[in-house]
MDTraj code that builds the backbone (N, CA, C; nanometers):
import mdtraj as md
import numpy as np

residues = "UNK UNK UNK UNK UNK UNK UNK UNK UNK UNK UNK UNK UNK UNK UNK UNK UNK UNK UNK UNK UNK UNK UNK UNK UNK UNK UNK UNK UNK UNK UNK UNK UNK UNK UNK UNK UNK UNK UNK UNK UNK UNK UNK UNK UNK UNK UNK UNK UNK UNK UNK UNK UNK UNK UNK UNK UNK UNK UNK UNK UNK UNK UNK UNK UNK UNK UNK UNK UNK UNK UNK UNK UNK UNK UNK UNK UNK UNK UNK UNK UNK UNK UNK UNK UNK UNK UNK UNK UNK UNK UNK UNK UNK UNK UNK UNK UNK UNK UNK UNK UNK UNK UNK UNK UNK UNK UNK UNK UNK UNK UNK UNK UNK UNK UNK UNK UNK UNK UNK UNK UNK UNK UNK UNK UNK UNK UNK UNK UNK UNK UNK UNK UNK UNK UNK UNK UNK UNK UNK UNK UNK UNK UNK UNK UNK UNK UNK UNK UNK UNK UNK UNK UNK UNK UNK UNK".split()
xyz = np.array([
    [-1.7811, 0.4265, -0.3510],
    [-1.6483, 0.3919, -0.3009],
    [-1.6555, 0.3811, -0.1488],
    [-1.6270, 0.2961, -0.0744],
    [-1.6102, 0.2430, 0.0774],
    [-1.5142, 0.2893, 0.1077],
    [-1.4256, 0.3777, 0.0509],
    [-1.3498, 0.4678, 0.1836],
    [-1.3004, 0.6001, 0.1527],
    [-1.4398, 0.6805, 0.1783],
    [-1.4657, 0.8225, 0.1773],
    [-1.3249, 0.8903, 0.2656],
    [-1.3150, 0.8764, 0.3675],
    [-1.1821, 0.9124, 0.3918],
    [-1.0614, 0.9287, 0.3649],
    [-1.0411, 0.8521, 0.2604],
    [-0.9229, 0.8654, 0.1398],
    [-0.9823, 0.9554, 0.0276],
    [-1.1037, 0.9357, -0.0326],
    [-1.0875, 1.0216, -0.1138],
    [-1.0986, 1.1906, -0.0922],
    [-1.1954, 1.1873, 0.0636],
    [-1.1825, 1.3288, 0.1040],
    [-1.0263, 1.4280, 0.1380],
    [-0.9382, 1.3371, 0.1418],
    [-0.8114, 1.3629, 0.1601],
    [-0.7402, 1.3852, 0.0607],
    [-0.7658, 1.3192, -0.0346],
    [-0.7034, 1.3653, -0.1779],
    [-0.8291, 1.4840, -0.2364],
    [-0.9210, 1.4781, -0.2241],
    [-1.0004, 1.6134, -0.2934],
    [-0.9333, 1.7413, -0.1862],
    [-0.9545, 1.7164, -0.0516],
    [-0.8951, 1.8079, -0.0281],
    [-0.7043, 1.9230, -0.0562],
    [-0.6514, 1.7938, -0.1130],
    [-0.5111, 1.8177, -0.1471],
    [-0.5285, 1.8917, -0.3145],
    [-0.6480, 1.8581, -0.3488],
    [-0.6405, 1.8944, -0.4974],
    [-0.5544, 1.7443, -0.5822],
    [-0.5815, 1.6389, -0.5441],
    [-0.5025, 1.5554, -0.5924],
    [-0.5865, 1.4705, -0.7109],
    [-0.5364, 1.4326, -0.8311],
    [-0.6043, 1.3817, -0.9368],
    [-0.5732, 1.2213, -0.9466],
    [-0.6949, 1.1943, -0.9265],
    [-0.7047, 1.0161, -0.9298],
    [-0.8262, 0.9870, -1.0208],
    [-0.7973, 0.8648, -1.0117],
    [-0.9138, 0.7745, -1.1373],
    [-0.9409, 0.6526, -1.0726],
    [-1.0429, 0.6431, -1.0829],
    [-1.1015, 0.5531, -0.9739],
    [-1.0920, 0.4180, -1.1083],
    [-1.0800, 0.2892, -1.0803],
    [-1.0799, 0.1718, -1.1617],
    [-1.1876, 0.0636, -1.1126],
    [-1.2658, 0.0483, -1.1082],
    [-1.3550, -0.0328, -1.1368],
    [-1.3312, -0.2106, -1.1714],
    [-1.3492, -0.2783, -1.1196],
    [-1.3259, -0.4148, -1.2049],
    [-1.4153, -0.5287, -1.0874],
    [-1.3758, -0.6377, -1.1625],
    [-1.4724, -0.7920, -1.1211],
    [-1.4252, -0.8074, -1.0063],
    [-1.4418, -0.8872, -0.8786],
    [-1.3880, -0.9047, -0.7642],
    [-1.2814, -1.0133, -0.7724],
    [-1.1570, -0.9304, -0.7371],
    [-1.0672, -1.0110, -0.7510],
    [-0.9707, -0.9434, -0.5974],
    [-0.8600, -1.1164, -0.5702],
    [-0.8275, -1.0979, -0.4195],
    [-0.6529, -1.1390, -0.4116],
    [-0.5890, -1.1640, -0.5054],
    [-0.4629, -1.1784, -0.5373],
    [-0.3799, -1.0569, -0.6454],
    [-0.2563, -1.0215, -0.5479],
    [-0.2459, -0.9117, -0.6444],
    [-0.2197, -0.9964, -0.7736],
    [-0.2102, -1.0872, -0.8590],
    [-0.1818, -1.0994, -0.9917],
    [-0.3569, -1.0717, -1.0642],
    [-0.4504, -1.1404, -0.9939],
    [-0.5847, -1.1555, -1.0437],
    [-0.6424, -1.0105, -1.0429],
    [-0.6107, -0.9075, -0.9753],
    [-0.6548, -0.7806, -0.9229],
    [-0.5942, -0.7223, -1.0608],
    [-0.4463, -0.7265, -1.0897],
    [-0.3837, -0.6400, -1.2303],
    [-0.4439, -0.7165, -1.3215],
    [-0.4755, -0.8323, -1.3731],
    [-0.5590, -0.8489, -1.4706],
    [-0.6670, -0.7956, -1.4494],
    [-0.7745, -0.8318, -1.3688],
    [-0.9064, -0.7167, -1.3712],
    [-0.9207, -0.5940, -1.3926],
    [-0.8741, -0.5136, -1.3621],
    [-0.7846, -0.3988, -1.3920],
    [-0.7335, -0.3741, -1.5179],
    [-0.7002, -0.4385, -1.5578],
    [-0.5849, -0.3937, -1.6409],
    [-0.4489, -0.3113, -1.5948],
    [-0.3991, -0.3559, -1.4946],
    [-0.2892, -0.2553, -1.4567],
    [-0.1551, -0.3781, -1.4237],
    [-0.0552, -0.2819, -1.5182],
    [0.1193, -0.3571, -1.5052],
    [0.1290, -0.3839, -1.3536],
    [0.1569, -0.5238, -1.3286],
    [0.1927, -0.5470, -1.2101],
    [0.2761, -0.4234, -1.1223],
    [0.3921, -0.4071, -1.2124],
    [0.4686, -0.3494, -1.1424],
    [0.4215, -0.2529, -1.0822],
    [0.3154, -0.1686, -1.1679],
    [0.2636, -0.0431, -1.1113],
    [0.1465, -0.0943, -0.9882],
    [0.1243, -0.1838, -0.9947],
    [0.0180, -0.2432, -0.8853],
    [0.0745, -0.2313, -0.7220],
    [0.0571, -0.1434, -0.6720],
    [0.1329, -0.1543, -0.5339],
    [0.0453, -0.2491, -0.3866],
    [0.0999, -0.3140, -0.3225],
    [-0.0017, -0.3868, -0.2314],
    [0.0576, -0.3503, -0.1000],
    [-0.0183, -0.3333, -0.0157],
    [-0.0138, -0.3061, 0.1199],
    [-0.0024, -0.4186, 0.2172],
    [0.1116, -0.4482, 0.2607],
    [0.1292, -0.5360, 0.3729],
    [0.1793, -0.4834, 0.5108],
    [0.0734, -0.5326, 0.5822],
    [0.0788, -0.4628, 0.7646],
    [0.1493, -0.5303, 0.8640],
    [0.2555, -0.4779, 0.9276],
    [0.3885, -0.5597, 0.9704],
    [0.3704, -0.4709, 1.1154],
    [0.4395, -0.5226, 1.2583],
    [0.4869, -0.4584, 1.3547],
    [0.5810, -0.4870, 1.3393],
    [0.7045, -0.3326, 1.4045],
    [0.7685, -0.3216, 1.4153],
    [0.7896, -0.2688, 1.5796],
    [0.8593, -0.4014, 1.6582],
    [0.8924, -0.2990, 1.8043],
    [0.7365, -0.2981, 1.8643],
    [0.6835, -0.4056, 1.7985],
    [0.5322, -0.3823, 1.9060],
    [0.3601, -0.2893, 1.8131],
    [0.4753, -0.1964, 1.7326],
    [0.3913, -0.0759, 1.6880],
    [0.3690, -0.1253, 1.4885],
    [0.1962, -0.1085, 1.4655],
    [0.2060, -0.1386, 1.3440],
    [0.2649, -0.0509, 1.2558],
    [0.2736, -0.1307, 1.1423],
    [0.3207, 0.0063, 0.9985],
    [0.3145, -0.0603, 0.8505],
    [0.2697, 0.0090, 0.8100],
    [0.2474, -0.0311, 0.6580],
    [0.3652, -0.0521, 0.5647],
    [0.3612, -0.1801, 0.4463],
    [0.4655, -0.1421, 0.4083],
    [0.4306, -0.1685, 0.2456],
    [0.4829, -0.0818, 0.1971],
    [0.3776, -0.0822, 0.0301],
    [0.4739, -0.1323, -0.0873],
    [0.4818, -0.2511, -0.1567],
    [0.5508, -0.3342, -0.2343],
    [0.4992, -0.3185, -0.3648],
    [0.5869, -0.3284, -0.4840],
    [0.5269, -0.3610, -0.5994],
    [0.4140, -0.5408, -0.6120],
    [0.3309, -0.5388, -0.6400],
    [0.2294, -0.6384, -0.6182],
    [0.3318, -0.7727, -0.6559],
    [0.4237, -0.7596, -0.7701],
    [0.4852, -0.8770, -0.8151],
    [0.6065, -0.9087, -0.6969],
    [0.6021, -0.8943, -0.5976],
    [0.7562, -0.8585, -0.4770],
    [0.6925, -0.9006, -0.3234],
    [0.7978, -1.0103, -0.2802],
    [0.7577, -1.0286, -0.1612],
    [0.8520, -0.9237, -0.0576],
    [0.8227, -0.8907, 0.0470],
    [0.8408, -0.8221, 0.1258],
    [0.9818, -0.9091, 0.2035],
    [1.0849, -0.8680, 0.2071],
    [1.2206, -0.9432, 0.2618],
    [1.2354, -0.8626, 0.3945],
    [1.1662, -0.9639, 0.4877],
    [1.2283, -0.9047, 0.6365],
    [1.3414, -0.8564, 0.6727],
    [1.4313, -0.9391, 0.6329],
    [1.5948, -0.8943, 0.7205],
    [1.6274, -0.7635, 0.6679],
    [1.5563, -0.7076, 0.5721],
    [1.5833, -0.5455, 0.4655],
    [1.5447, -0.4676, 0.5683],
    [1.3880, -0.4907, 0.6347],
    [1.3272, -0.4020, 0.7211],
    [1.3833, -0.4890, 0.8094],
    [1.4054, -0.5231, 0.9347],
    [1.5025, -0.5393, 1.0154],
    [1.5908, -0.4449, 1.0112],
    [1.6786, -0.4213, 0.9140],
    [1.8209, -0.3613, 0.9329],
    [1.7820, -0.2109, 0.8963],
    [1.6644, -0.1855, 0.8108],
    [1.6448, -0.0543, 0.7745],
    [1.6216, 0.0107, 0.9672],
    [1.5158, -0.0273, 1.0371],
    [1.4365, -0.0093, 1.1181],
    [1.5435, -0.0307, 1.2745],
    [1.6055, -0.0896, 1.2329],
    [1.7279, -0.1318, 1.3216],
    [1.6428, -0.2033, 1.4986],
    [1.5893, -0.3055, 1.4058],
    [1.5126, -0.3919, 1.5687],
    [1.4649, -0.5168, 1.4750],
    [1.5262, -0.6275, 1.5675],
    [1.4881, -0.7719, 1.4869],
    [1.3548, -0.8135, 1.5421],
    [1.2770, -0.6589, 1.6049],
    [1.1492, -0.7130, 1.6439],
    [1.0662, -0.6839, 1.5189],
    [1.0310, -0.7311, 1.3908],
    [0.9876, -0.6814, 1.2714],
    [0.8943, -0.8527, 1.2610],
    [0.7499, -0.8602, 1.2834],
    [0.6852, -0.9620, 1.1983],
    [0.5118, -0.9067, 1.1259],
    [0.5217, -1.0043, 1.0827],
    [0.3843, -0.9796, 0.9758],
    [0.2495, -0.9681, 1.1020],
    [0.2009, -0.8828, 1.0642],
    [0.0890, -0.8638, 1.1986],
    [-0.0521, -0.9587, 1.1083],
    [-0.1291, -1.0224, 1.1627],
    [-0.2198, -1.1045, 1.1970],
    [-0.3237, -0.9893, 1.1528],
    [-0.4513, -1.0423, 1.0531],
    [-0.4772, -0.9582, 1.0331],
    [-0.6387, -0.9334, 1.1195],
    [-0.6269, -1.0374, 1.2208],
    [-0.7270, -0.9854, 1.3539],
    [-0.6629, -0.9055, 1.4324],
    [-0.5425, -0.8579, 1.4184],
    [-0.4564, -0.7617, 1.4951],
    [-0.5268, -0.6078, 1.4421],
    [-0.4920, -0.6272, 1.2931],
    [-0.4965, -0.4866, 1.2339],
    [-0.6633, -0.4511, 1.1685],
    [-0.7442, -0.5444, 1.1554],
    [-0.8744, -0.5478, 1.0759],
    [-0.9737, -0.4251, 1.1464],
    [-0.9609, -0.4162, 1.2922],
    [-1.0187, -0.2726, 1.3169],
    [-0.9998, -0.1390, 1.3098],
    [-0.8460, -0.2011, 1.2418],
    [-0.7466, -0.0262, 1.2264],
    [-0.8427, 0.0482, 1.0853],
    [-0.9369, -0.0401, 1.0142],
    [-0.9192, -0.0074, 0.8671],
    [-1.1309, -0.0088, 0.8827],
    [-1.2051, 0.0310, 0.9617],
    [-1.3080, -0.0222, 0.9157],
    [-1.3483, 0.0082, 0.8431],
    [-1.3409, 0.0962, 0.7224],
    [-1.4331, 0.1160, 0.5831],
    [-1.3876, 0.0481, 0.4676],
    [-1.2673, -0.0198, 0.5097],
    [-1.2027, -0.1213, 0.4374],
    [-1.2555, -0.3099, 0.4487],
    [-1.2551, -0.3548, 0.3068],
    [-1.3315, -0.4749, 0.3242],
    [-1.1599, -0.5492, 0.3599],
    [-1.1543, -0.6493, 0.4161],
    [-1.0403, -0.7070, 0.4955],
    [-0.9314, -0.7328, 0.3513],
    [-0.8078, -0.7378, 0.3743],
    [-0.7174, -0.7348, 0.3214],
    [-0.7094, -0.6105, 0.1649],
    [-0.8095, -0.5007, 0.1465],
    [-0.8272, -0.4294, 0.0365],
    [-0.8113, -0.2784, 0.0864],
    [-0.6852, -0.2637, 0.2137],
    [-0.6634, -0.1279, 0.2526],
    [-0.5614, -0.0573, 0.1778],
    [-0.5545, 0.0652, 0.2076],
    [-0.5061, 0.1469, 0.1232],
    [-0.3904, 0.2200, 0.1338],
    [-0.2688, 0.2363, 0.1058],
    [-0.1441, 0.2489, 0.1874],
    [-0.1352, 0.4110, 0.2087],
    [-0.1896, 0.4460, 0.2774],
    [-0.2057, 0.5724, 0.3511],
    [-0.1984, 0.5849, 0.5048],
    [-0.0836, 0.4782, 0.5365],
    [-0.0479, 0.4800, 0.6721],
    [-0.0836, 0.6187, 0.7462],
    [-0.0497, 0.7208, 0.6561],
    [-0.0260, 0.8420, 0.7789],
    [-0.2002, 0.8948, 0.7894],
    [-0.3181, 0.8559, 0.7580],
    [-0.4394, 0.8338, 0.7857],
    [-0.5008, 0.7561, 0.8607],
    [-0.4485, 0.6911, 0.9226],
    [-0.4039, 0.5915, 1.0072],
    [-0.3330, 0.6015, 1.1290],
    [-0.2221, 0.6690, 1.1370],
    [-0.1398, 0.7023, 1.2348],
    [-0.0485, 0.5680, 1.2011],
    [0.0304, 0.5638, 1.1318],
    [0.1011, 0.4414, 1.0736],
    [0.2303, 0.4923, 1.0213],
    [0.3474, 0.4198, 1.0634],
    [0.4581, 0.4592, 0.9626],
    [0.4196, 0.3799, 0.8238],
    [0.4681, 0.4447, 0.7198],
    [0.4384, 0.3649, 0.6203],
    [0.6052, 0.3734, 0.5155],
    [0.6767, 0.2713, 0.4846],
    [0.7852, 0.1650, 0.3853],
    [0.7402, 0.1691, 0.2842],
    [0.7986, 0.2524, 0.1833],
    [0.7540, 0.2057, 0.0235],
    [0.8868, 0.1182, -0.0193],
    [0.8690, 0.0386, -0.0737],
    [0.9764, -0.0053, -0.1803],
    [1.0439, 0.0776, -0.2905],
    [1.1620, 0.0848, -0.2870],
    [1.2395, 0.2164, -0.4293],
    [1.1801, 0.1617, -0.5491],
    [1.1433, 0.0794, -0.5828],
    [1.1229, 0.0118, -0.7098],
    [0.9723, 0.1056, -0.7526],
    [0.8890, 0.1948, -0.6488],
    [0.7878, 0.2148, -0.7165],
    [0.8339, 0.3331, -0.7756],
    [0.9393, 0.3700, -0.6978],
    [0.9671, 0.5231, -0.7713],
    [1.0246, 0.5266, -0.9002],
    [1.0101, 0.4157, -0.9731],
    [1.0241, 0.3867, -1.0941],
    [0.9031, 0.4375, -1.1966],
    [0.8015, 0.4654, -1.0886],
    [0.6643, 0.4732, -1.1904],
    [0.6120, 0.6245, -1.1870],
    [0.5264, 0.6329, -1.3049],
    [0.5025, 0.8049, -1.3304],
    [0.3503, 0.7797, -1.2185],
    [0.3207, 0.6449, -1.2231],
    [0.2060, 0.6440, -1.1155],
    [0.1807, 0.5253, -1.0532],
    [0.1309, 0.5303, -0.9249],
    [0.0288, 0.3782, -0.8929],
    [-0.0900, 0.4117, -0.8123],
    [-0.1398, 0.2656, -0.8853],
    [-0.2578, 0.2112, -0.8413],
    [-0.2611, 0.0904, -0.6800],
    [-0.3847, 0.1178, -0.6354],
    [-0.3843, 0.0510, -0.5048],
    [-0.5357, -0.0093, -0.4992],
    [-0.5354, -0.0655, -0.3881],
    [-0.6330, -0.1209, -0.3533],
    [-0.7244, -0.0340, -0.2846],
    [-0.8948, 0.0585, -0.3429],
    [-0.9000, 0.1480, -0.2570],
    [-1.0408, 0.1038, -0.1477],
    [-1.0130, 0.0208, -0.0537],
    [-1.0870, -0.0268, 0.0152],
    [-1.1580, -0.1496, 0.0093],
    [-1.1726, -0.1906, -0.1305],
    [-1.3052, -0.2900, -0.1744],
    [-1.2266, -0.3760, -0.2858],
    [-1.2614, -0.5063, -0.2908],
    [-1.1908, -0.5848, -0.3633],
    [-1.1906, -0.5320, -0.5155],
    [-1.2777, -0.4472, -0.5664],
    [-1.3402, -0.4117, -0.6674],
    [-1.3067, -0.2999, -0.7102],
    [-1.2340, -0.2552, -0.6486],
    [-1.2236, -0.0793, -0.6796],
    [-1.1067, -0.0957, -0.6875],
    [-0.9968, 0.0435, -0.7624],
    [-0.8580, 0.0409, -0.7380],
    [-0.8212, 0.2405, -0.7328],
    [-0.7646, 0.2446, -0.6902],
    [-0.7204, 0.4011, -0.7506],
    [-0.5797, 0.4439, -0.7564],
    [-0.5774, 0.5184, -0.8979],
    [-0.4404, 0.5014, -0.9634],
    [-0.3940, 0.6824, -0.9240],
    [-0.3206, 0.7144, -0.9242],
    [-0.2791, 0.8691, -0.9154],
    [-0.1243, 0.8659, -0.9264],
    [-0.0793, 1.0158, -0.9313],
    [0.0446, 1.0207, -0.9625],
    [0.1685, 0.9257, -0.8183],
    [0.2433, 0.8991, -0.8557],
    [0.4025, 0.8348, -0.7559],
    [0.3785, 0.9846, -0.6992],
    [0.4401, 1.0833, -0.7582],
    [0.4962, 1.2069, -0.6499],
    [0.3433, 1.2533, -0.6169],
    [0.2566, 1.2678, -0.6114],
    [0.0951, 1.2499, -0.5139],
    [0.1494, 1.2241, -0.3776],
    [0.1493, 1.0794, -0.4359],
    [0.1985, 0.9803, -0.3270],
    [0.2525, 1.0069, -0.2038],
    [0.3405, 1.0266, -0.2797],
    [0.4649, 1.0146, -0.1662],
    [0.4826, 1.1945, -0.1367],
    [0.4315, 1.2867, -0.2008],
    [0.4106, 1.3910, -0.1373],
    [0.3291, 1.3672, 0.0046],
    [0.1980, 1.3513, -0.0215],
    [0.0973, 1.2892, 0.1077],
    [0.1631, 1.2518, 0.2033],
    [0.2111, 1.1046, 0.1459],
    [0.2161, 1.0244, 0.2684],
    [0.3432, 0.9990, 0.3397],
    [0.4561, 1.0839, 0.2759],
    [0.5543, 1.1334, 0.3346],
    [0.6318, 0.9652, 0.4009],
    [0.6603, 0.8663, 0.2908],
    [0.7031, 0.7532, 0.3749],
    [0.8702, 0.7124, 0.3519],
    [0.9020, 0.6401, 0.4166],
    [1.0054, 0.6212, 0.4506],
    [1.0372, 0.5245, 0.2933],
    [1.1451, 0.5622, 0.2311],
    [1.1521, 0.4980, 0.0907],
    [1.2751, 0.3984, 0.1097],
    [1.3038, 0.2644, 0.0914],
    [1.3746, 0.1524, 0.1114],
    [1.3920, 0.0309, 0.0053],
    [1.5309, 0.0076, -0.0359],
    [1.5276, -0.1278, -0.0641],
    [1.4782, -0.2554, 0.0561],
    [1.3257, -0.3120, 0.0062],
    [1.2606, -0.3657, 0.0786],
    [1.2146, -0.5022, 0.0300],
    [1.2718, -0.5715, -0.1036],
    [1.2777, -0.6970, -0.1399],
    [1.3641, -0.7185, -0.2436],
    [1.4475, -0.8708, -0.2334],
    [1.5475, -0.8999, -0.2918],
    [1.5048, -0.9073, -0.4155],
    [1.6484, -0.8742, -0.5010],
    [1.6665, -0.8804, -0.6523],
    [1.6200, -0.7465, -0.6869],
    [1.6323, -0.6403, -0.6583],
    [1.6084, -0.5200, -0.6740],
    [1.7057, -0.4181, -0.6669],
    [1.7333, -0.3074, -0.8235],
    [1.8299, -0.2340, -0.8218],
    [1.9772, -0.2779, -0.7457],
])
top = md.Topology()
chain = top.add_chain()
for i, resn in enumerate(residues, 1):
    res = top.add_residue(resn, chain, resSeq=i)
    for name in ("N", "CA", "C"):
        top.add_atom(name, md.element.get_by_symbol(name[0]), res)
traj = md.Trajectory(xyz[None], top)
């Protein structure tokens, strides 16, 4: 696994994950088929500044990310999608676009969408196009302590 730093962080928490294995795949729909994992539970990490400063923001894989939500959550219409030659050195044990939403390992605010707290668990991308790791929602969001938001339309 290419990013020992996540998992040393969850062994150290005592936290129970399952590592997933699959073919190299680079779209979250192609990634939950390889896998085998319900979209919904598929969470994807998209890296946004806000105000200058990056932050993670973690979506159900099937859900685009609706700016004007974070805008008004964050209260600054300085909110765009960061470039990912901006953020690609924030993550180096990560192969490019296959990071892992553990903003606060990072020094990152990190945005979940309410819709994941729908799930008894999710799965992420854990570094490598190839790998995934699934663990409990309250894990989660115990850890990484993020800011929870309606964060794309047609939701609840």
């Amino acid at each position: 696994m290419p990013i020992r730093k996540l998992r040393e962080f969850l062994d150290s928490h005592a936290v129970r994950y399952f590592v997933v294995s699959h073919s190299a795949a680079y779209t979250a729909q192609e990634i939950a088929a390889a896998a085998h994992v319900p979209g919904k539970e598929l969470a994807k990490t998209v890296i946004v500044t806000i105000a200058g400063k990056m932050a993670m923001v973690v979506l159900p894989a099937s859900r685009q990310l609706d700016f004007e939500l974070l805008r008004e959550l964050t209260g600054t219409r300085d909110v765009e999608l960061a470039d990912e030659k901006e953020f690609s050195g924030l993550f180096p044990e990560c192969e490019p676009g296959a990071m892992p939403p553990f903003g606060n390992l990072y020094g990152m605010d990190v945005y979940v969408s309410e819709e994941l707290e729908d799930d008894d668990e999710i799965a992420f991308n854990a570094g490598a196009h190839t790998e995934l790791l699934r663990l409990s929602y309250e894990s989660y969001k115990r850890l990484v302590h993020p800011i929870v938001a309606k964060l794309s339309l047609g939701v609840k």
